[in-house]
C-alpha positions in Angstrom: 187.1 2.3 71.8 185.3 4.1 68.7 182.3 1.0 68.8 181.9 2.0 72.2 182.0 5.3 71.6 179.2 5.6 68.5 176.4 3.9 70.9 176.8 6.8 73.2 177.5 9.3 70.8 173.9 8.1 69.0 172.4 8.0 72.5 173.3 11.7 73.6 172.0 12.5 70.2 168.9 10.9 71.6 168.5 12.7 74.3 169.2 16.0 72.7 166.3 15.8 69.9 163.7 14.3 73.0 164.8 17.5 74.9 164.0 19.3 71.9 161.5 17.8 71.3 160.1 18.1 74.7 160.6 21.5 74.5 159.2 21.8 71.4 156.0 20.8 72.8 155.9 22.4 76.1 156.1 26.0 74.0 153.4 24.8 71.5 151.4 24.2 74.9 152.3 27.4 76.3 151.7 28.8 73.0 148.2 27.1 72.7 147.5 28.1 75.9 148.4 31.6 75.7 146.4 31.7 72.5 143.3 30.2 74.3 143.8 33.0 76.9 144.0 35.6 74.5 141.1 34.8 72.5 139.2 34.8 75.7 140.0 38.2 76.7 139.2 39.5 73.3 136.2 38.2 73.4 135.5 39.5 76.9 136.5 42.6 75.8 134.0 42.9 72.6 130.8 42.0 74.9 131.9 44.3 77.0 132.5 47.3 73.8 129.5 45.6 72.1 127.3 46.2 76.2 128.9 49.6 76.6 127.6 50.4 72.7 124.0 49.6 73.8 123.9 51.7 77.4 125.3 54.7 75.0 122.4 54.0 72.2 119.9 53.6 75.3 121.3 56.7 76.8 120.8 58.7 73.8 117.6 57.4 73.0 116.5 58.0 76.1 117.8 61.4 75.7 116.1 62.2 72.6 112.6 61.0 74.4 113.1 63.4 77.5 113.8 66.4 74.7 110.9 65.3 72.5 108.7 65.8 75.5 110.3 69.3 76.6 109.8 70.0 73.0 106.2 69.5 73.1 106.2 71.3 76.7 107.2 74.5 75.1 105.2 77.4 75.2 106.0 80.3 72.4 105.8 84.0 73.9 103.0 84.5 71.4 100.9 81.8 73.0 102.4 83.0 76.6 100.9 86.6 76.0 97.4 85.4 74.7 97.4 82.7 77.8 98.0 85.6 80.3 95.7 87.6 78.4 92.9 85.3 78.7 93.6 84.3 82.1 93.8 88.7 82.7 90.3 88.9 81.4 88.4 86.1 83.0 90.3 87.4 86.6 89.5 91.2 85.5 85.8 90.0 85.1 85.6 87.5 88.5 86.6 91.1 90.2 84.5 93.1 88.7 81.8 90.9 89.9 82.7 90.4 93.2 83.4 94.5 93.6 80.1 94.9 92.4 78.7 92.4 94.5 80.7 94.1 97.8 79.7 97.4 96.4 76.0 97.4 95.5 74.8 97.2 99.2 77.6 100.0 100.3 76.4 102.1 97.4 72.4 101.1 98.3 73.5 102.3 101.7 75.5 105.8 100.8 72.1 106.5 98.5 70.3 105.6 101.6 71.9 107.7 103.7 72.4 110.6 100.7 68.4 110.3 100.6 68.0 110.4 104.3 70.6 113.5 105.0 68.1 115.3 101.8 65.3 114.8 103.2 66.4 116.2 107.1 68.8 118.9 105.5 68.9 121.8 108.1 68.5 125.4 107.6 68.0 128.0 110.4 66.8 131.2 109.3 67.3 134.9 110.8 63.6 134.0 111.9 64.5 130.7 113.3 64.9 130.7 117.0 66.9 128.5 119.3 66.2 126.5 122.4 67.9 126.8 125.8 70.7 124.4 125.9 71.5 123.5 129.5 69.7 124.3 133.0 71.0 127.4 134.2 72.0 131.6 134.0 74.1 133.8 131.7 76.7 134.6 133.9 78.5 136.0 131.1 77.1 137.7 128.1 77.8 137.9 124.4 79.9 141.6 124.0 81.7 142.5 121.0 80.9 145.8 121.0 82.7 146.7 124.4 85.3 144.5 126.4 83.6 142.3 130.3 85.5 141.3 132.9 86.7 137.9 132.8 87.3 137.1 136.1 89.7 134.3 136.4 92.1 135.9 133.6 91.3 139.2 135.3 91.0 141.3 132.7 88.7 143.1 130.1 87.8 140.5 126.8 85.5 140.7 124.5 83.2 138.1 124.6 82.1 136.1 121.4 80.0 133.8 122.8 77.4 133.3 125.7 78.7 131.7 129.3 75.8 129.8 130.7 76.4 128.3 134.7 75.3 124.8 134.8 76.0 121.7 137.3 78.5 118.9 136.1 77.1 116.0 134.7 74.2 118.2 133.6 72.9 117.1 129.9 73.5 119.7 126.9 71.4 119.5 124.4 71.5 120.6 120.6 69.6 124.5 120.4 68.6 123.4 116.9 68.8 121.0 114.9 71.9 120.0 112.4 74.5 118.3 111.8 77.8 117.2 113.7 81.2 118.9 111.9 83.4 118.7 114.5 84.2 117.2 117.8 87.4 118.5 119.0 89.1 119.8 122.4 91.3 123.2 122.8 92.6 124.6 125.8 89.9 127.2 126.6 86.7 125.5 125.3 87.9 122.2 126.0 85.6 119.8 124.6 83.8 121.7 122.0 80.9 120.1 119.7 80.2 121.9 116.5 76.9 121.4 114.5 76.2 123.4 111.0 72.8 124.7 111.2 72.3 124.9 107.8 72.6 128.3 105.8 75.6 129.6 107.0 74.2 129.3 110.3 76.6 126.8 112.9 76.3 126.8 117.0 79.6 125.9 118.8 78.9 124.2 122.5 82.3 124.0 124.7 83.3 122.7 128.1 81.6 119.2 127.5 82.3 115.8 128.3 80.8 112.4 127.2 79.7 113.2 124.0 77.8 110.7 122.0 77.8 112.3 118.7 80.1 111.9 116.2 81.2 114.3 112.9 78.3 113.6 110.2 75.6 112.7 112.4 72.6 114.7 111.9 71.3 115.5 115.1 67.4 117.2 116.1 66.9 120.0 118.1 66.7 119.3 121.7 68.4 115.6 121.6 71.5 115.5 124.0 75.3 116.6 122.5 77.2 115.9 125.9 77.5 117.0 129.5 78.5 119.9 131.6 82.2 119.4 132.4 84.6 120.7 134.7 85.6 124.1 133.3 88.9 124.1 131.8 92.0 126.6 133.6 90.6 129.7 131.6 87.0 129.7 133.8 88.1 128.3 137.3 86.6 130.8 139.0 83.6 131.2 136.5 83.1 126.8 137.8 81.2 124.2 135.5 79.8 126.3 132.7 78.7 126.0 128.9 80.2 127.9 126.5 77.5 128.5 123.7 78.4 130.6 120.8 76.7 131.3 117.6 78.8 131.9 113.9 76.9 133.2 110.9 79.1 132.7 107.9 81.9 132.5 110.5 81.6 135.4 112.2 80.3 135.7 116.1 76.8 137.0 116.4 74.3 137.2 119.7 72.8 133.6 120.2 70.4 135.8 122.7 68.5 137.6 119.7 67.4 134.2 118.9 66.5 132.7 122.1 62.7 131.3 122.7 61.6 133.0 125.9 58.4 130.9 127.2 
């Protein structure tokens, strides 16, 4: 029984060191192989630190470039100021050209006109007598001494200026010569022309319509100022009239005493 015995016992013993053996082997495999894997993933891992390294250098050396160029983009307040400066003067002096270029002909023209208003200056004279500015009669005389009738207010007035009948549509024209310093409308005149005479002489010519002059425009004695209108509310029953007055230094005075008879 113990011969039989020591051949199995030697072959269990067999068996145990190829199991161990086997063994032994498979984890220097696995080891190997876990090894291999390992060194592969380290190495992945570097090209991938040592690819990340180089975007971060690019990155900042691209970074660097784009300040570099800002740098050199830069301008200092000094060189700023002296820029605006410059640019100030050359607009300053483009405008002053072109002002004096929209200005020289306005300016030729004011002289012009400065030259021509000398030249036809009016001046009327105590002496100086006036023309007859519309067709028709006094049918109310100048009185400032002693009240008239008035016949649509009916009642006594003075009377500062001359009330002269006339058709409507009939042309006034300008007693003497001057020129235009108001064209205005008021309730008892209504449209009323005004024309300075010249030495403190002025001739005011109500109840008008369609007048063609304008303030500032010299006008010559005789040359048409507007038409007869229809009278306003304060000569209804007076009709279509002209009311002439003339002002010396303001003041009323008879236009009659210096009327041309023919």
């Amino acid at each position: 029984m113990k011969k039989n015995e020591e051949p199995f016992q030697m072959k269990g013993k067999g068996m145990a060191a190829a199991i161990a053996i086997c063994f032994i082997a498979v984890v220097a495999l696995v080891g190997a192989y876990t090894f291999s894997s390992y060194k592969r993933e380290m190495k992945e891992q570097l090209a991938k630190a040592e690819e990340e390294q180089k975007e971060k250098e690019r990155e900042v050396e691209e970074k660097e470039q784009s300040e570099a160029a800002n740098t050199d983009r830069i301008v200092l307040p000094e060189q700023e100021e002296a820029a605006q400066n410059s640019d100030g003067e050359e607009q300053q002096e483009e405008g002053e050209a072109t002002e004096h270029a929209k200005e020289t002909p306005a300016q030729t023209d004011a002289g012009a006109e400065q030259t021509a208003a000398a030249g036809t200056a009016a001046y009327f004279s105590e002496e100086d007598t006036l023309l007859w500015p519309v067709d028709g009669n006094v049918i109310m005389n100048y009185s400032m001494d002693q009240s008239i009738y008035f016949a649509t207010l009916d009642q006594y007035k003075y009377n500062p200026a001359v009330v002269i009948s006339g058709q409507v549509g009939a042309e006034v024209k300008a007693a003497a010569a001057g020129t235009v310093s108001a064209v205005d409308t008021n309730a008892q005149t209504g449209t009323t022309v005004s024309i300075d005479m010249g030495n403190g002489y002025a001739a005011i010519y109500g109840q008008l319509k369609e007048v063609p002059v304008q303030p500032g425009e010299y006008v010559t004695e005789n040359s048409v100022i507007g038409y007869v209108s229809e009278p306003t509310k304060y000569y209804s029953v007076e009709g279509p009239n002209l009311y002439f007055q003339l002002l010396k230094d303001g003041q009323p005075v008879n236009p009659m005493d210096h009327i041309a008879y023919e």
